[in-house]
VEXMAR-753272 format. One record per residue: residue in one letter; x negated, y negated, z negated of N, C-alpha, C, O in turn; residue number from 1. Coordinates in nm, 4 decimals. Last residue first. Layout:
BEGIN
{"a" {X Y Z} {X Y Z} {X Y Z} {X Y Z} NUM}
...
END
This chain:
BEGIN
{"x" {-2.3275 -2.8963 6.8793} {-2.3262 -2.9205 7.0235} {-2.2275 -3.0648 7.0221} {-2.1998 -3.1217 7.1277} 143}
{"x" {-2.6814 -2.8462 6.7690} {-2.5555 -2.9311 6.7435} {-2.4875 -2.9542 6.8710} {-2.5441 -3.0115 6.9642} 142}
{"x" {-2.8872 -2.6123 6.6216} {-2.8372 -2.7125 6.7434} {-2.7221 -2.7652 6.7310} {-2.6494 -2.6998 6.6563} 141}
{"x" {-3.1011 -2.6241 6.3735} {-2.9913 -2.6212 6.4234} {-2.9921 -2.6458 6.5453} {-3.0908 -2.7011 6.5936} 140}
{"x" {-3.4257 -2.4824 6.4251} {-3.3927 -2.5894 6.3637} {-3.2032 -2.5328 6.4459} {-3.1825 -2.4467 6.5314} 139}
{"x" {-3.6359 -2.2794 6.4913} {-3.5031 -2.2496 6.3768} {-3.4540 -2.3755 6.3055} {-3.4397 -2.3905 6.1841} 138}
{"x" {-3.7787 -2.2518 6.6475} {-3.8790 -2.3671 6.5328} {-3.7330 -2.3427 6.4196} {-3.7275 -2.3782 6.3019} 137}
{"x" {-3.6315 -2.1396 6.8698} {-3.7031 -2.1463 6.8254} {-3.8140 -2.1671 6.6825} {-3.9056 -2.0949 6.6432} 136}
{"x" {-3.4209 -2.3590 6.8768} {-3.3692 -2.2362 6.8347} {-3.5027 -2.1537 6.7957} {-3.4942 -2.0945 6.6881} 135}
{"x" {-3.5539 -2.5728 7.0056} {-3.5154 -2.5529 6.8757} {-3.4825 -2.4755 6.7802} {-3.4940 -2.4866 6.6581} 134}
{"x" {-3.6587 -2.4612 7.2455} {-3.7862 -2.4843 7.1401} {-3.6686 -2.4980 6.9716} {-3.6956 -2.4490 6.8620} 133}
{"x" {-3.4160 -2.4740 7.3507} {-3.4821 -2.3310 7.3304} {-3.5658 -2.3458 7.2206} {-3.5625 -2.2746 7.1202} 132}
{"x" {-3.3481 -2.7350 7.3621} {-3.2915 -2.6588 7.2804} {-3.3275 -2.5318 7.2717} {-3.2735 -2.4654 7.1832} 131}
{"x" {-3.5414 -3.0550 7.3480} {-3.5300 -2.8800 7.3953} {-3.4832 -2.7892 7.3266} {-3.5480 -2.7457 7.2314} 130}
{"x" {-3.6588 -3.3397 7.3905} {-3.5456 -3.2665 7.3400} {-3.5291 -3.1285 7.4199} {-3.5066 -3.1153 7.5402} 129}
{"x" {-3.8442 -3.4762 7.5823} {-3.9023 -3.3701 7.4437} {-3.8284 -3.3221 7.3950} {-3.8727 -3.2317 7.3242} 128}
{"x" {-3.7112 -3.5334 7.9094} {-3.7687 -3.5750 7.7281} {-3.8117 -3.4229 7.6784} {-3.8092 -3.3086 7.7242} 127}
{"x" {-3.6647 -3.5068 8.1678} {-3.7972 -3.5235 8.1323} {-3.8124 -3.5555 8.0047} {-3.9194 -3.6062 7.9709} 126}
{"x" {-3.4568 -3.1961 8.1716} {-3.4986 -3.3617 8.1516} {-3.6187 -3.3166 8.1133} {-3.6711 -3.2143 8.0691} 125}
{"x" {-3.2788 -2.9594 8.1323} {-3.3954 -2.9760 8.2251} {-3.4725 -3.1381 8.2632} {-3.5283 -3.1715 8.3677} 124}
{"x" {-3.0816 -2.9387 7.9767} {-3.0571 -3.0577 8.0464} {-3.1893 -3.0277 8.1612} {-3.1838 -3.0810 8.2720} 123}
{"x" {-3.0117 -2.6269 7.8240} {-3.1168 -2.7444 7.8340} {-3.0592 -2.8047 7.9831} {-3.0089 -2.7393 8.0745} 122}
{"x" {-2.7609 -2.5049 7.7506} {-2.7726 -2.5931 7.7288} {-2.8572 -2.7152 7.7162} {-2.8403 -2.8247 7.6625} 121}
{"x" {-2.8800 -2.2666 7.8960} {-2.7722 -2.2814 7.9657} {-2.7704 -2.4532 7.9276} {-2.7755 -2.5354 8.0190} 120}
{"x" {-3.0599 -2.1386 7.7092} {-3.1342 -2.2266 7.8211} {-2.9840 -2.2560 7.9094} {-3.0145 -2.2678 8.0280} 119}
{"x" {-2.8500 -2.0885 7.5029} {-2.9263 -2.1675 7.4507} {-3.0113 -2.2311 7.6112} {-3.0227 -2.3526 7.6275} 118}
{"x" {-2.7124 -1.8591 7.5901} {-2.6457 -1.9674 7.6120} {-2.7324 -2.1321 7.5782} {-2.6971 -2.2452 7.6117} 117}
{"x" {-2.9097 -1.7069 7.6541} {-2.8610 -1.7382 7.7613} {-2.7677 -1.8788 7.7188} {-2.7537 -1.9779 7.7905} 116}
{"x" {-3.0094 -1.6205 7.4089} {-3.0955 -1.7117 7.5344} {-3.0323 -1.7323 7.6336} {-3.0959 -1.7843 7.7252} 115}
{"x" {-2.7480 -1.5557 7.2798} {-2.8235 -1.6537 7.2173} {-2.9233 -1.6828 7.3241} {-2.9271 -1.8050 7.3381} 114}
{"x" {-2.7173 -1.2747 7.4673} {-2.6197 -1.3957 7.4697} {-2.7443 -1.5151 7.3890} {-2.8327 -1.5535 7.4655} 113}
{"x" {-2.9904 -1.1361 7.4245} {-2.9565 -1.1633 7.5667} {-2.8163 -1.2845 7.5472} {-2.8221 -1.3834 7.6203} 112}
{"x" {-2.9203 -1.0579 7.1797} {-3.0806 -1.1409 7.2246} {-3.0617 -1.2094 7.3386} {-3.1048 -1.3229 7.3586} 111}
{"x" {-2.7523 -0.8778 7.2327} {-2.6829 -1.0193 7.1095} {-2.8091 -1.1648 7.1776} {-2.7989 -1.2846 7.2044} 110}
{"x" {-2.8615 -0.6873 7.3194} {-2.7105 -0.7894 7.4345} {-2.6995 -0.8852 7.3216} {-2.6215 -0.9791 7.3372} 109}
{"x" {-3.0400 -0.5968 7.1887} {-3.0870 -0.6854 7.3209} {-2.9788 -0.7635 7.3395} {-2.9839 -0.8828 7.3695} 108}
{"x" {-2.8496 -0.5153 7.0102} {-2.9645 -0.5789 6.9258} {-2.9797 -0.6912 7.0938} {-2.9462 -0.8086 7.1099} 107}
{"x" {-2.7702 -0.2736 7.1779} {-2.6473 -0.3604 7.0885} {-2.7514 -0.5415 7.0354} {-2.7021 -0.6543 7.0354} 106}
{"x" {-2.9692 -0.1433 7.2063} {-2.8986 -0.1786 7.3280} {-2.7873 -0.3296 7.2650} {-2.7543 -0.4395 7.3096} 105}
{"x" {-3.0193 -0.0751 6.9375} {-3.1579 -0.1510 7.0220} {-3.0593 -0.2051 7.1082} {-3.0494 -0.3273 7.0966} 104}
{"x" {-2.7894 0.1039 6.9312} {-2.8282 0.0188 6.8152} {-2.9624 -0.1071 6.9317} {-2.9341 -0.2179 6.9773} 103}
{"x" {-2.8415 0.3421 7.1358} {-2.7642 0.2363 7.1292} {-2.7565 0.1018 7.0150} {-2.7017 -0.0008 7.0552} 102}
{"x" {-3.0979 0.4016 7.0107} {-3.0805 0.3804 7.1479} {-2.9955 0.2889 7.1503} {-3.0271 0.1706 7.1627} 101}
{"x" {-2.9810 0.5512 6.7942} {-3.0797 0.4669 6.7434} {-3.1179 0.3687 6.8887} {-3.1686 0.2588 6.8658} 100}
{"x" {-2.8141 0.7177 6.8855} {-2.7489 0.5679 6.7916} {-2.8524 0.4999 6.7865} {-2.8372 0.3784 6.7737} 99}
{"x" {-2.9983 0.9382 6.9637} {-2.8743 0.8142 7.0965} {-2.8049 0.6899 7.0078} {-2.7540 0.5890 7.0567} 98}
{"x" {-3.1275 0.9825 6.8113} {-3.1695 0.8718 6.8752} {-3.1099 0.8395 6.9588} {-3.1310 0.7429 7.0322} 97}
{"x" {-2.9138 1.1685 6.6958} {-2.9392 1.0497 6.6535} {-3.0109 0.9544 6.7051} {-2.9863 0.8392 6.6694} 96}
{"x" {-2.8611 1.3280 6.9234} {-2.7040 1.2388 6.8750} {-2.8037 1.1276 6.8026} {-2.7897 1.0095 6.8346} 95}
{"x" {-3.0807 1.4652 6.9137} {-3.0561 1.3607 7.0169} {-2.9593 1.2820 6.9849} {-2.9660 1.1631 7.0158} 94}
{"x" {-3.0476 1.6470 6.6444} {-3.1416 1.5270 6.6768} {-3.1607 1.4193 6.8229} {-3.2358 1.3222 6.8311} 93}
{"x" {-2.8387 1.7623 6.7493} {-2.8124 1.6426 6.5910} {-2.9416 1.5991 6.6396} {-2.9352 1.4852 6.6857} 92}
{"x" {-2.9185 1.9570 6.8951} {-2.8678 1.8073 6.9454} {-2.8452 1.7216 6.8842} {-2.8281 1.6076 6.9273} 91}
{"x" {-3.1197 2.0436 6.8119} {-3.1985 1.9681 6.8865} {-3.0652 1.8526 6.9365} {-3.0734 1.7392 6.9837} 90}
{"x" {-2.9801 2.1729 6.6681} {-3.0584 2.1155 6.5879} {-3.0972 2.0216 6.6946} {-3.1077 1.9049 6.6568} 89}
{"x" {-2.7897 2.3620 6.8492} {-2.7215 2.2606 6.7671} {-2.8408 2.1729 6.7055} {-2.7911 2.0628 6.6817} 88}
{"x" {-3.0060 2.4732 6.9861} {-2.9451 2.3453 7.0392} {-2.8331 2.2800 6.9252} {-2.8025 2.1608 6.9241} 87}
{"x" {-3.2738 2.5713 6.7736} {-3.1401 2.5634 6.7874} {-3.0965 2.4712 6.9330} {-3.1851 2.3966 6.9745} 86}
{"x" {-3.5953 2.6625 6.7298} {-3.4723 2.5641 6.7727} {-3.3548 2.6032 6.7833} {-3.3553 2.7214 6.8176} 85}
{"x" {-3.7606 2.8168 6.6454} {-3.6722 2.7931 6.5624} {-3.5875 2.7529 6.6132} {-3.4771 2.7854 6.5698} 84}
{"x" {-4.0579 2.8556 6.7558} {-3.9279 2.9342 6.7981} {-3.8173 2.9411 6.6984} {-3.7759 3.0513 6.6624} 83}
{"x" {-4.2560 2.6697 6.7018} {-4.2135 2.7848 6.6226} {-4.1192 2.9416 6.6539} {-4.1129 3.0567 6.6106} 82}
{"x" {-4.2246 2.5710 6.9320} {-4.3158 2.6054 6.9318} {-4.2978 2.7344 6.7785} {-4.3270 2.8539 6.7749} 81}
{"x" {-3.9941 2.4304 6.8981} {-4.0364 2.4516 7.0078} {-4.1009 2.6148 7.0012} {-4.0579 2.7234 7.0400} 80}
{"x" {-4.0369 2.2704 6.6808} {-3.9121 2.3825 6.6531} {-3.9543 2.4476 6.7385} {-3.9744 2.5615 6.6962} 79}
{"x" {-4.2197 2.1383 6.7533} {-4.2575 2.1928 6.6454} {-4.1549 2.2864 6.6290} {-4.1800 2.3870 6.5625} 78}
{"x" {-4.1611 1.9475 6.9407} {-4.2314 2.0530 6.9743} {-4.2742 2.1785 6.8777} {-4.3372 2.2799 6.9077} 77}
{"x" {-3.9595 1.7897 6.7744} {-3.8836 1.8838 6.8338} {-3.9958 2.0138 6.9053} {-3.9601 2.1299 6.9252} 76}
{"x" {-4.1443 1.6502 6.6251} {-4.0054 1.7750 6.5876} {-4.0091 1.8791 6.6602} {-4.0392 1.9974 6.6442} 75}
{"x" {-4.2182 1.5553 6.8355} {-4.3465 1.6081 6.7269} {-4.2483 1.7498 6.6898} {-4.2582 1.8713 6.7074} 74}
{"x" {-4.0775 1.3836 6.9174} {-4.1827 1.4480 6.9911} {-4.1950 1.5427 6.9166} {-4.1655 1.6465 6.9758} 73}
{"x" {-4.0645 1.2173 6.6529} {-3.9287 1.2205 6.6838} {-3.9915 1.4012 6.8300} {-3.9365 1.5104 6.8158} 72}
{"x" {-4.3098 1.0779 6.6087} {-4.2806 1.1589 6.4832} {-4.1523 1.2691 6.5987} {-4.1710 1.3903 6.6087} 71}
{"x" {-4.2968 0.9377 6.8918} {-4.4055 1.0376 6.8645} {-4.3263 1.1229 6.7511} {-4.2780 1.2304 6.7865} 70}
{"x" {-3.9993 0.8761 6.9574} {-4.0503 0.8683 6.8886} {-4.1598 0.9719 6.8984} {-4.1259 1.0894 6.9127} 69}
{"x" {-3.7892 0.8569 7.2743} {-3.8283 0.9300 7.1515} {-3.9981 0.8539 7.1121} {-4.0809 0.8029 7.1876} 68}
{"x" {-3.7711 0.6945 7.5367} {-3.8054 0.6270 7.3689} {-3.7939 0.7088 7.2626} {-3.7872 0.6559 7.1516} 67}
{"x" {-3.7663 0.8323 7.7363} {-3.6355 0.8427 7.6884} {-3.6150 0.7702 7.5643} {-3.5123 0.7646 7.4966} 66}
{"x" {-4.0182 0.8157 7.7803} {-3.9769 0.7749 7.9297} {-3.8087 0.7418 7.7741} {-3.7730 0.6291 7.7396} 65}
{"x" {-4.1064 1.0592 7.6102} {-4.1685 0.8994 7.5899} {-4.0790 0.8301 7.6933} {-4.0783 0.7202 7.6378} 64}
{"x" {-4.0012 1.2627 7.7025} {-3.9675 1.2408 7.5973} {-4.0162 1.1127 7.5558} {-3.9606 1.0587 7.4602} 63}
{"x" {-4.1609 1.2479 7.9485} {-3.9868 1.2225 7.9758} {-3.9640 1.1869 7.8236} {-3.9064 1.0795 7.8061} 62}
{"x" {-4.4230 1.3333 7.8609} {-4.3825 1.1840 7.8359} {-4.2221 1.1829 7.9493} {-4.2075 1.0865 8.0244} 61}
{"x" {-4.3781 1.5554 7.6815} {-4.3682 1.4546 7.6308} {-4.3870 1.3281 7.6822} {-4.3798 1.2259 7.6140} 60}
{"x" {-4.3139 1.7461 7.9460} {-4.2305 1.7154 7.8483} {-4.2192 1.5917 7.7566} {-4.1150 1.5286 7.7391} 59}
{"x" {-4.5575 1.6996 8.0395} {-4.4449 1.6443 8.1442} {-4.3541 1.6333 8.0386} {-4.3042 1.5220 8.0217} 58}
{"x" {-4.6922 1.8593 7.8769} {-4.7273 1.7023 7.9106} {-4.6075 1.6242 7.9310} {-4.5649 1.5249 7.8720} 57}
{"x" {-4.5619 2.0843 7.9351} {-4.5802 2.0346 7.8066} {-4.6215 1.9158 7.8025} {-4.5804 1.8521 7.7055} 56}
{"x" {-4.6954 2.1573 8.2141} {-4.5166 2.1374 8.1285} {-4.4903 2.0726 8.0195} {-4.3899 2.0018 8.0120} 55}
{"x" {-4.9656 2.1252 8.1636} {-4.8692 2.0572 8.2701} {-4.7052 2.0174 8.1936} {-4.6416 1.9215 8.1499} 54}
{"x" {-4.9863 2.3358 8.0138} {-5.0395 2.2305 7.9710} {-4.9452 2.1162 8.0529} {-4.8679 2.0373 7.9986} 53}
{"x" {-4.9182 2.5574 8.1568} {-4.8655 2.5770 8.0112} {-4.8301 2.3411 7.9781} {-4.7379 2.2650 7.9487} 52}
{"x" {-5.1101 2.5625 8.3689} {-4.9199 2.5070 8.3844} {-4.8440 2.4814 8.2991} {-4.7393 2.4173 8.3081} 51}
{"x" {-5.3641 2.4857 8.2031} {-5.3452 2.5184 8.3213} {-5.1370 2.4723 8.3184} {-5.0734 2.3765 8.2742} 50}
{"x" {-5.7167 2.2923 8.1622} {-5.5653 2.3252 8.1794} {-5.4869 2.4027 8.2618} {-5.5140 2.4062 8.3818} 49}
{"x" {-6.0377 2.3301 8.0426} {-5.9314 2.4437 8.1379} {-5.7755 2.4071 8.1111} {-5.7094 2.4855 8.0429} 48}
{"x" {-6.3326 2.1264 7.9544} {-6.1680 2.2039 7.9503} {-6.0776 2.2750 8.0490} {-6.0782 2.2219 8.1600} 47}
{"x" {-6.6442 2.3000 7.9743} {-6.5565 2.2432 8.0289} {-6.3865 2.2613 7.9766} {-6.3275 2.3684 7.9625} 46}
{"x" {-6.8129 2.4801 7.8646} {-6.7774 2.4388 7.7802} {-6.6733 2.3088 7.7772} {-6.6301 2.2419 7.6834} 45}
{"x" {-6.8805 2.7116 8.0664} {-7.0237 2.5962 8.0474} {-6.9200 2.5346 7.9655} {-6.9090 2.4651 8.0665} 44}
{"x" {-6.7042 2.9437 8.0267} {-6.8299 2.9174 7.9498} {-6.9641 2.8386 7.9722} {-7.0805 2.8585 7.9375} 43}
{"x" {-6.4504 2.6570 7.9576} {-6.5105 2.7598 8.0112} {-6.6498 2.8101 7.9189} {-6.6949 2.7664 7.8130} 42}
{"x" {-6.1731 2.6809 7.7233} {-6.3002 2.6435 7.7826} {-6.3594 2.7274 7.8284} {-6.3581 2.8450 7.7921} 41}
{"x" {-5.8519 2.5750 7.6327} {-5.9286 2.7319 7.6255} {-6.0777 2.6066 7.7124} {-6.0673 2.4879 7.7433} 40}
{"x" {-5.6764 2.2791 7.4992} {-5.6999 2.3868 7.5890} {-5.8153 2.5050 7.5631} {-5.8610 2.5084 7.4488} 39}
{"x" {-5.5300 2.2496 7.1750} {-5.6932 2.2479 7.2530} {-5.6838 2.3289 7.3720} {-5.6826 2.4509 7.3552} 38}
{"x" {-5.1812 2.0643 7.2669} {-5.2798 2.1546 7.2294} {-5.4181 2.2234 7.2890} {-5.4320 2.2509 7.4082} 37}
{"x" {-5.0760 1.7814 7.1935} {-5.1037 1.8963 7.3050} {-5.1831 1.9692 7.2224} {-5.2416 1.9311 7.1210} 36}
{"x" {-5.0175 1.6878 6.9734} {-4.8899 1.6799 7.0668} {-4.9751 1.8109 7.1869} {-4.9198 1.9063 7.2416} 35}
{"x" {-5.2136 1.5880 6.8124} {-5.2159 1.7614 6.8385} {-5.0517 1.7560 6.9092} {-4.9758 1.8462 6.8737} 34}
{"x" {-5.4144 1.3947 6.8272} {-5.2572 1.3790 6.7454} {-5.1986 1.5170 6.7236} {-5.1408 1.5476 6.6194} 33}
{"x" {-5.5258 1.4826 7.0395} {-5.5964 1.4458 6.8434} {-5.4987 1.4106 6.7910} {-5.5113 1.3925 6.6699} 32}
{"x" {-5.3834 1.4882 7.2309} {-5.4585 1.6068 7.1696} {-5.5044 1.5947 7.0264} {-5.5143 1.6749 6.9335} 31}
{"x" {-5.2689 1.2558 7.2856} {-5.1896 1.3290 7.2725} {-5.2960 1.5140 7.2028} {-5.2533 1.6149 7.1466} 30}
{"x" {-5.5562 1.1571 7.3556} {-5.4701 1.0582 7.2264} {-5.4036 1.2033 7.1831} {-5.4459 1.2676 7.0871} 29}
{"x" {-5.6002 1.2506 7.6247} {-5.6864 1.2528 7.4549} {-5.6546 1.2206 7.3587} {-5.7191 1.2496 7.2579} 28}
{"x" {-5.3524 1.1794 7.7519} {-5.4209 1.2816 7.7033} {-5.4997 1.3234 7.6132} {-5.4794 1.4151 7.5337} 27}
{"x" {-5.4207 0.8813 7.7386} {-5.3566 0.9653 7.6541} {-5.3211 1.0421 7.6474} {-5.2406 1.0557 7.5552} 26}
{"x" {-5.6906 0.9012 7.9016} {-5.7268 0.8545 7.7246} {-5.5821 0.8590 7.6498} {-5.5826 0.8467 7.5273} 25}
{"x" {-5.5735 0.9611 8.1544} {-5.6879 1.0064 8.0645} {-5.7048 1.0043 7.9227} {-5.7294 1.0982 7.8470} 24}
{"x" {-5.1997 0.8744 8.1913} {-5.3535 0.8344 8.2007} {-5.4618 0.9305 8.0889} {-5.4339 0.9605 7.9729} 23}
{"x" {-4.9902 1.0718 8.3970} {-5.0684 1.0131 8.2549} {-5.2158 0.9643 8.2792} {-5.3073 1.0000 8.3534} 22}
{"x" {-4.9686 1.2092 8.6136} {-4.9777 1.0686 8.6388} {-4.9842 0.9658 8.5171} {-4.9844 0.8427 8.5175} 21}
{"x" {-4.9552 1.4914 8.6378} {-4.8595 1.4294 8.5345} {-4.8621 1.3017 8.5608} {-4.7539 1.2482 8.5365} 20}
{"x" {-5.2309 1.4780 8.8077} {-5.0725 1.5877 8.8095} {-4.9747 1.5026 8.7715} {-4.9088 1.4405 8.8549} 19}
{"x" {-5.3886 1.3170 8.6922} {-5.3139 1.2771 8.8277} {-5.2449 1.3578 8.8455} {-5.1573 1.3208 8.9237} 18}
{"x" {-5.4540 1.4773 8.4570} {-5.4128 1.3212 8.4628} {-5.3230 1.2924 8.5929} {-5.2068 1.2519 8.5899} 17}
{"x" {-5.5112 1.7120 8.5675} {-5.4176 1.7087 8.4790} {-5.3409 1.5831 8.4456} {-5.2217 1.5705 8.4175} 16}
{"x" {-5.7404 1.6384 8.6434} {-5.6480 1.6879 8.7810} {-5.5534 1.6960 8.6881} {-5.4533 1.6784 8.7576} 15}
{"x" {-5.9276 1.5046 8.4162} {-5.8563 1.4129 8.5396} {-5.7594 1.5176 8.6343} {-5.6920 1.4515 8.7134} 14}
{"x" {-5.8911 1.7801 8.2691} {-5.8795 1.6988 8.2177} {-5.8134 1.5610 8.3211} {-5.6973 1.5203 8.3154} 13}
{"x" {-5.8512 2.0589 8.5261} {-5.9474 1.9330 8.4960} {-5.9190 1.8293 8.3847} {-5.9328 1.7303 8.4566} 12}
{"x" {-5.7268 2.3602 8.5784} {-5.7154 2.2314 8.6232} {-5.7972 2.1129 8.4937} {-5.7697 2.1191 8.3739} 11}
{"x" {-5.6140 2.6151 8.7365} {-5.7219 2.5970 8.6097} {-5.7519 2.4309 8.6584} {-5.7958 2.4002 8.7693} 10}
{"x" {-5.3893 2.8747 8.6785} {-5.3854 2.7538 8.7816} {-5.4839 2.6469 8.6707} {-5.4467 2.6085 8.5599} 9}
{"x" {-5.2460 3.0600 8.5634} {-5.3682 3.1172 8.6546} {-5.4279 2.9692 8.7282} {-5.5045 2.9705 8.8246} 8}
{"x" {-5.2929 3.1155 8.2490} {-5.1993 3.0081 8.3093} {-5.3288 3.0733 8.4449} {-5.4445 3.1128 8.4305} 7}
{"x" {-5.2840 3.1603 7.8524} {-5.2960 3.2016 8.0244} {-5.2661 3.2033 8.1063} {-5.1833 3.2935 8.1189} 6}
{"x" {-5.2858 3.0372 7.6460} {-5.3323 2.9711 7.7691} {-5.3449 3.0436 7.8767} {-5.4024 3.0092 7.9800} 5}
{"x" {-4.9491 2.9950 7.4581} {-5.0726 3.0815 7.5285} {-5.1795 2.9689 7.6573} {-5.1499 2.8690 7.7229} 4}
{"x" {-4.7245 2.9058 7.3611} {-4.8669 2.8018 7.3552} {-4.9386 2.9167 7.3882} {-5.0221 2.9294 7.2986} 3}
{"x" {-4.4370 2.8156 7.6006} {-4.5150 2.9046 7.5359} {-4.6635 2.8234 7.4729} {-4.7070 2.7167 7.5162} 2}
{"x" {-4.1453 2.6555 7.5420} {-4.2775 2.6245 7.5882} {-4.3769 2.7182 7.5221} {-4.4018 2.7062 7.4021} 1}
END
């Protein structure tokens, strides 16, 4: 991803929004964080994106779409951008948020048995006995 701005295709803070289909304010987020970088200006003092900017958007939010990590973003635009990267570096760093991916995946399916078997065992009665609320309030259940 080059960081030049010379891009022939001169586009709007909002035409940059509805390109990418990011919203406005994280674009602005992604700039004061410095994930993007200050576009060039005109000389009434307007911002100027152009394809550089596009790509690089698009990049970080597939890289948001994939649950990388801002810090995790950051890296890798930073090898990027240095011209350091490796693919061996960039893939030790996907190998690891693929554990860190699968770990969450592992975490939901445990989340996903305990509510399933817990609303499996409400009666759907009209009493106050509720075994979700119990599991809940972390009282036992007793079967």
């Amino acid at each position: 991803m080059p960081s030049g701005h010379g891009d022939a295709t001169v586009l709007k803070r909002s035409e940059l929004a509805q390109h990418t289909g990011c919203n406005l304010e994280t674009i602005r987020y992604y700039e004061n964080v410095g994930l993007m970088p200050d576009p060039p200006r005109s000389p009434s003092g307007h911002r100027q994106y152009g394809a550089m900017h596009v790509e690089r958007l698009s990049f970080i939010i597939r890289a948001r779409e994939l649950g990388f990590t801002m810090k995790e973003i950051q890296g890798l635009l930073s090898l990027v951008d240095r011209g350091e990267h490796t693919c061996a570096h960039v893939e030790k760093m996907g190998r690891h948020h693929l554990e860190v991916v699968r770990a969450k995946i592992s975490d939901l399916q445990a989340i996903e048995t305990i509510l399933s078997e817990t609303i499996s065992s409400c009666t759907g009665a009209g009493t106050p006995d509720c075994p979700l609320l119990d599991v809940l309030s972390l009282k036992r259940m007793t079967p």
